[in-house]
N, C-alpha and C positions, 0 to 999 in steps of 0.2 A: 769750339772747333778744335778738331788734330790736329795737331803743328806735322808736316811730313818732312822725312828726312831728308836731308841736303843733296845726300848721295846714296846711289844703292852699289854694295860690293859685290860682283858674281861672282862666284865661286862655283867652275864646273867640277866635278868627280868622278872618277870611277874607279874600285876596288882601290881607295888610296886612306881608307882609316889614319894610320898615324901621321899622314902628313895634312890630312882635315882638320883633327886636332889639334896639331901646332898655328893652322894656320886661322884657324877660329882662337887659340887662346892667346895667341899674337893680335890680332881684330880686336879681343875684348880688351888688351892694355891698350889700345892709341888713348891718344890726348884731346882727342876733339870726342866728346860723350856721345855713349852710347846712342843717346837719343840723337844724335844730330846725322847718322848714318843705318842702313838697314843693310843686311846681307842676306843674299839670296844663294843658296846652295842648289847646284843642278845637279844629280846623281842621273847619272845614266845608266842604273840599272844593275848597282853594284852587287856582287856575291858577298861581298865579308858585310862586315862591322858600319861599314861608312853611314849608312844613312841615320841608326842607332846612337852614331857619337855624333852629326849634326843634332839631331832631336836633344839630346841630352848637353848638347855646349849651350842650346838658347834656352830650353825649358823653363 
């Protein structure tokens, strides 16, 4: 059976690239493992890069 994660992190966006970034690769240093939390990204529909560098921080 899946073990599900503790917590899920929402993360809403829109046209915010570089600040997705920080704030996904802030997410992947915490101290409680990856596995024990899930982050869910809501893009509302961005024009630049955002949805691009979510796909590419969890890949």
């Amino acid at each position: 059976m899946t073990r599900r994660p503790d917590c899920t992190v929402v993360v809403p966006t829109y046209n915010r690239m570089a600040l997705l970034a920080r704030t996904l690769d802030s997410l992947s240093r915490q101290d409680l493992g990856t596995d024990r939390f899930e982050v869910l990204v809501v893009d509302d529909g961005s024009t630049d890069a955002t949805r691009d560098t979510s796909t590419r921080a969890y890949s």
